[in-house]
Every structure is written in structure tokens, then in C-alpha cells.
Backbone as CSV, one residue per row, in Angstrom:
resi,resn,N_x,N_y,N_z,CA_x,CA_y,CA_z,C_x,C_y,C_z
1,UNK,0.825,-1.168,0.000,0.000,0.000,0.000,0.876,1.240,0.000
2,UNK,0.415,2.361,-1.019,1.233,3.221,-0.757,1.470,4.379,0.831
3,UNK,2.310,4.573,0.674,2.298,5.783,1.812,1.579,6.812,1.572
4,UNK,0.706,7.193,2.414,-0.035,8.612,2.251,0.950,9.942,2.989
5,UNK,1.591,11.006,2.223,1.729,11.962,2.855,1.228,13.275,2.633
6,UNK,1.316,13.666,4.090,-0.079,15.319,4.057,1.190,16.107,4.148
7,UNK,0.798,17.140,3.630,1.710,18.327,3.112,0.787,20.008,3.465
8,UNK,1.351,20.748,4.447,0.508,21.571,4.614,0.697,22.652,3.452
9,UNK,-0.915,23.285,3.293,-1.336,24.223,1.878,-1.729,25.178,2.437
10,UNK,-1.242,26.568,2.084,-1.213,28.154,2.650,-3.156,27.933,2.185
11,UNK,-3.439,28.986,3.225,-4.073,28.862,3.427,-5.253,29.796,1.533
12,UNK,-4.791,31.071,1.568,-5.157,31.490,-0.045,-5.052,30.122,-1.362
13,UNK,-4.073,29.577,-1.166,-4.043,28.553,-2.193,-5.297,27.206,-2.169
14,UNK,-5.608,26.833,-0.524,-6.630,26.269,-0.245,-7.771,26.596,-0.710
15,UNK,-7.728,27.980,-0.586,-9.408,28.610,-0.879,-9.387,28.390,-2.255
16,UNK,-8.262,29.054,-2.749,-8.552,28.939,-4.727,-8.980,27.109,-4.945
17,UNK,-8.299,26.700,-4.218,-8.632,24.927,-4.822,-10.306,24.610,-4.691
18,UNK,-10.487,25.038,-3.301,-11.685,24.612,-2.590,-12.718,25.408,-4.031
19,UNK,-12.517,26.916,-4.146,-13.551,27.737,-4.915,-13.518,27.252,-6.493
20,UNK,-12.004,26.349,-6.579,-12.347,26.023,-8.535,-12.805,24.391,-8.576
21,UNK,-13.349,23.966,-7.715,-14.070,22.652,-7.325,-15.042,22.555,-6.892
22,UNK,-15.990,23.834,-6.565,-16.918,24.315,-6.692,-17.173,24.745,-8.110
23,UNK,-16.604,25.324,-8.249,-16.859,26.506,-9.684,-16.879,25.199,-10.922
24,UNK,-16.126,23.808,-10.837,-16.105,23.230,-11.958,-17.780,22.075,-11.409
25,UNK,-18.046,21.813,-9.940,-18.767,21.091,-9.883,-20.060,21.653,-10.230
26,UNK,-20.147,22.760,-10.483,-21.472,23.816,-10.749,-21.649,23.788,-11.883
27,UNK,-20.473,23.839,-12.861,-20.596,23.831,-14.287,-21.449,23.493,-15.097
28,UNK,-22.482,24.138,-15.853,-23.649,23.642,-16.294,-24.671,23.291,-15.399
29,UNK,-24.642,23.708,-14.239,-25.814,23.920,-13.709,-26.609,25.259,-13.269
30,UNK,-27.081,25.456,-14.273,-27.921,27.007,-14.296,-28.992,27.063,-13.674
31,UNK,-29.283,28.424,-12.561,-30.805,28.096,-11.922,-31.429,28.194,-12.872
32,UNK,-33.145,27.715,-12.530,-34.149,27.509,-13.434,-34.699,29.412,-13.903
33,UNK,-34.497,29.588,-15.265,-35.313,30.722,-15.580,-36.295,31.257,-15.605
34,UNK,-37.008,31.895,-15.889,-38.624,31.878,-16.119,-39.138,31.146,-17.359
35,UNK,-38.915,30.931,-17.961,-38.901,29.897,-19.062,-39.012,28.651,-18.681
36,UNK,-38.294,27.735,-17.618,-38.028,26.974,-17.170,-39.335,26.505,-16.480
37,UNK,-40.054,25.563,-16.572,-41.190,25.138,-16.040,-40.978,24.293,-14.326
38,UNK,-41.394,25.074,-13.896,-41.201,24.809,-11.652,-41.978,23.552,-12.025
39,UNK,-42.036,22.691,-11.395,-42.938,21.677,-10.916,-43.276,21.288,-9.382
40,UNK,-44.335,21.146,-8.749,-44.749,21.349,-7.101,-45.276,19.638,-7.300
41,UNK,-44.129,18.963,-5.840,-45.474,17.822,-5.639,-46.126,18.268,-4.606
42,UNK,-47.059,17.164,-4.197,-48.226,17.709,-2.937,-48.383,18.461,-2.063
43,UNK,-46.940,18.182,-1.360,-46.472,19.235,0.095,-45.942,20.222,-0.461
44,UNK,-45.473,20.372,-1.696,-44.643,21.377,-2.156,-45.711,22.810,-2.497
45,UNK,-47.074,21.995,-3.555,-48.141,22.657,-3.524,-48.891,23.238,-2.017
46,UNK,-49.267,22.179,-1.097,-49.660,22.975,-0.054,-49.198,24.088,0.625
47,UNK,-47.688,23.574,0.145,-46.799,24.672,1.058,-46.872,25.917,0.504
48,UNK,-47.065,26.373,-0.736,-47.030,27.046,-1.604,-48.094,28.028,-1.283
49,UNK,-49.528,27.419,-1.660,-50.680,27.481,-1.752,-51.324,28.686,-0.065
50,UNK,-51.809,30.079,-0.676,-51.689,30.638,0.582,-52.387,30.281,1.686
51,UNK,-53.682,29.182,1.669,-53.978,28.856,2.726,-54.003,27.628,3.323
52,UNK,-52.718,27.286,2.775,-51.504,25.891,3.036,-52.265,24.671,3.765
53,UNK,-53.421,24.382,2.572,-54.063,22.988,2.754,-53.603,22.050,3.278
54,UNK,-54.165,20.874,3.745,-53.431,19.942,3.699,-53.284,19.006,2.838
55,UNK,-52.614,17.828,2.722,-52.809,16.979,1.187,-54.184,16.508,1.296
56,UNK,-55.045,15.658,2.184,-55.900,14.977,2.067,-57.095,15.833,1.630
57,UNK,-56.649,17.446,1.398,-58.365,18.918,1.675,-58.148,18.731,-0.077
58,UNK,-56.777,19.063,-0.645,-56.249,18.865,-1.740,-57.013,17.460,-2.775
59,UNK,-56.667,16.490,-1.900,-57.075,15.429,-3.013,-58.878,15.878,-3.235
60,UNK,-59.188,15.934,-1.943,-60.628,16.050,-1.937,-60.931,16.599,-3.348
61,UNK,-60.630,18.416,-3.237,-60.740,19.330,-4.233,-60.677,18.702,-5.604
62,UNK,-59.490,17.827,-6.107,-59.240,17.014,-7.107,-60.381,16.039,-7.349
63,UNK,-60.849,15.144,-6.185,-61.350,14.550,-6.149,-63.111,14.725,-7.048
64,UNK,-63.223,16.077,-6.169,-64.997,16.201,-6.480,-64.777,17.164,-7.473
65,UNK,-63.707,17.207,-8.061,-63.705,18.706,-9.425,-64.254,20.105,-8.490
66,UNK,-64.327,20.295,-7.432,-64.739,21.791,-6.731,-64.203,22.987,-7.144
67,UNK,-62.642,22.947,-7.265,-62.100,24.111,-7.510,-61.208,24.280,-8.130
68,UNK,-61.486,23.458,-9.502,-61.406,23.191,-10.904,-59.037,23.478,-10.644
69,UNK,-58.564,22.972,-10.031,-57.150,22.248,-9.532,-56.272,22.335,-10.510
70,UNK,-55.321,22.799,-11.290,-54.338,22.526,-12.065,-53.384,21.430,-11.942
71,UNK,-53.768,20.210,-12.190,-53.062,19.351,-11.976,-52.565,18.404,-12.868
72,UNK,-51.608,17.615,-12.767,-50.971,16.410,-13.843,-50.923,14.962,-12.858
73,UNK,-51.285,13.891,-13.410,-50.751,12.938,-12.845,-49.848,12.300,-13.457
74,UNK,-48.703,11.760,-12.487,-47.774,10.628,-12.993,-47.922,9.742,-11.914
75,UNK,-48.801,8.573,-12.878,-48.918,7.114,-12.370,-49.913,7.476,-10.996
76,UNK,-49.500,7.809,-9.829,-50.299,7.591,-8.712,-50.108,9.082,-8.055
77,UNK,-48.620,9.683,-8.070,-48.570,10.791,-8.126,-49.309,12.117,-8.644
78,UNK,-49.381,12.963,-7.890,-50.047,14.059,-8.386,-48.623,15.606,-8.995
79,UNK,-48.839,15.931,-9.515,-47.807,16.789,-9.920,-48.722,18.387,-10.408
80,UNK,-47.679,19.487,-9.958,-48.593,20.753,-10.380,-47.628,21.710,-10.617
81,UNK,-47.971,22.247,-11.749,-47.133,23.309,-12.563,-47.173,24.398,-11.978
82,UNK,-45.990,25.096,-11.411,-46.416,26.743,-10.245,-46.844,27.503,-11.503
83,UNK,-46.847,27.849,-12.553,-47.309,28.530,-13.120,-48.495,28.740,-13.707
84,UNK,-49.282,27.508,-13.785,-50.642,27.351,-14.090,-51.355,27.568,-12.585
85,UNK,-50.538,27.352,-11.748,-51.008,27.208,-10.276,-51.235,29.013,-9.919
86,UNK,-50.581,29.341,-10.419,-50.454,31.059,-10.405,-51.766,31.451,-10.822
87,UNK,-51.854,30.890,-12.131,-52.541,31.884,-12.823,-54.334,31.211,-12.296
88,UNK,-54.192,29.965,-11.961,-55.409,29.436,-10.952,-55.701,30.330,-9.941
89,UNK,-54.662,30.693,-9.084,-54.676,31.561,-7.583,-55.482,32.864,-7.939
90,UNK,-54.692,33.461,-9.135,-55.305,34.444,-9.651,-56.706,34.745,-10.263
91,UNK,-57.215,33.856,-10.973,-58.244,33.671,-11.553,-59.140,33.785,-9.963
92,UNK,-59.175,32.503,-9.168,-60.085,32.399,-8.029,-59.849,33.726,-6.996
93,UNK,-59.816,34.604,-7.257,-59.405,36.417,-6.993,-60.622,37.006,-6.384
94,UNK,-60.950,36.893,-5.371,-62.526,37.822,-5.240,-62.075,39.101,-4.971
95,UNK,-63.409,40.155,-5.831,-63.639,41.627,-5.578,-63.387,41.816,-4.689
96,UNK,-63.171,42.795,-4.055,-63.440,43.378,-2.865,-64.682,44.676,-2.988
97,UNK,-65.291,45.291,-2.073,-66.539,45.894,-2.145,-66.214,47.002,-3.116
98,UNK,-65.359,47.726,-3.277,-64.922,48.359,-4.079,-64.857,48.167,-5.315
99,UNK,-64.138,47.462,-5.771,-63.864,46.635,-7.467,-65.197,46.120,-7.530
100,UNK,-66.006,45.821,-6.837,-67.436,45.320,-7.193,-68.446,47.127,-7.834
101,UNK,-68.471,47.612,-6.895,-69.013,49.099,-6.822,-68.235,49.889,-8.075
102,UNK,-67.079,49.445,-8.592,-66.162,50.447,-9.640,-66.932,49.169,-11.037
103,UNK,-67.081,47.807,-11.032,-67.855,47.212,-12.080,-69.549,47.773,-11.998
104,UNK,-70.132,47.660,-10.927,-71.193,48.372,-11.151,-71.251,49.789,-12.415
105,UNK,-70.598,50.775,-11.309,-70.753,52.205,-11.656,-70.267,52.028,-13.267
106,UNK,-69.477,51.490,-13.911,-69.067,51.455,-15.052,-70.292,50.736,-16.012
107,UNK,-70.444,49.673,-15.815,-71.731,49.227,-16.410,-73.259,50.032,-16.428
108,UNK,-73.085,50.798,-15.446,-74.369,51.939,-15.353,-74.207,52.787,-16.379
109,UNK,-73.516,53.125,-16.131,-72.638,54.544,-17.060,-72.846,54.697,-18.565
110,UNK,-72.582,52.893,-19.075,-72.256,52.519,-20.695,-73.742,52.100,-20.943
111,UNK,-74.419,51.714,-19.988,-75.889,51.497,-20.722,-76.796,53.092,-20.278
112,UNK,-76.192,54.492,-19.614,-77.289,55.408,-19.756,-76.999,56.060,-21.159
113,UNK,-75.938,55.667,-21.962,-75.573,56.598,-22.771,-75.761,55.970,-24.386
């Protein structure tokens, strides 16, 4: 077996080794862009989701079609796109008394004239 010998390394020269063994193990790994499609599993969705369901309120929802869910399955898994999930959150958006009263007054307006 060979002999192992340790040899002490200044300490700047350490860091450069340590930071280009990082820098090469990173290589080609780019964070995800906006382009880049997120994917949420269950807990990932609840966690997400602002009034952080639990999985079993979740399947339900899926279950009875209630609140029409952006979802994919793989095999038994459930899988959900944050970006369709977005634009779900958004859609299910209620007025507030205001934005209700500013659709009123506007619709009044276009049929006195």
C-alpha cells in the first residue's frame, strides 16, 4: 500500500482549490429561468398554496372537481405546474366591495348613454 503523505497548503491557495471545485462542480448547472417550467409535488403545492391545505383537503378538491385544480398525474402521483397554479390563484381572486361598486358604476354609465 502506498504511503499517504499530508503536506501543509497556505491557506489562499486552499481557498482557490476549494472555490475552482466548486466553480467546476457547478458547471452547467444554471438556476431555473422563467422559461423553465417549476414543478410542485403535494407538500410542495400545499406549502405554496396561501392557505396551506393539507394533502388529504387537496385530493378532496381534485377529487370532487370543486375548484377546478391545475393538476398532472404521474402514475399515482399528483404533480402541479407553479405557473398554471399562479394563474389558478389568480383567476379564483374575489372583488373586494370596491372593485365590485367600480364594475357596477361602469356598467351603469355605458348602458345610460
Amino acid at each position: 500500500m502506498d504511503n499517504l503523505i499530508l503536506t501543509p497548503i497556505p491557506l489562499p491557495e486552499l481557498k482557490n482549490l476549494i472555490r475552482g471545485a466548486v466553480d467546476e462542480a457547478l458547471k452547467g448547472h444554471q438556476p431555473p429561468t422563467e422559461d423553465t417550467p417549476v414543478w410542485l409535488n403535494l407538500q410542495q403545492f400545499c406549502d405554496y398554496h396561501p392557505d396551506s391545505p393539507k394533502p388529504p383537503t387537496v385530493y378532496g378538491w381534485i377529487s370532487q372537481n370543486k375548484s377546478d385544480v391545475p393538476f398532472h398525474k404521474d402514475g399515482k402521483k399528483l404533480r402541479f405546474l407553479k405557473s398554471e397554479v399562479d394563474a389558478w390563484l389568480l383567476r379564483g381572486k374575489r372583488k373586494n366591495q370596491f372593485e365590485i361598486n367600480r364594475v357596477v358604476d361602469r356598467a351603469i354609465t355605458s348602458h345610460i348613454k
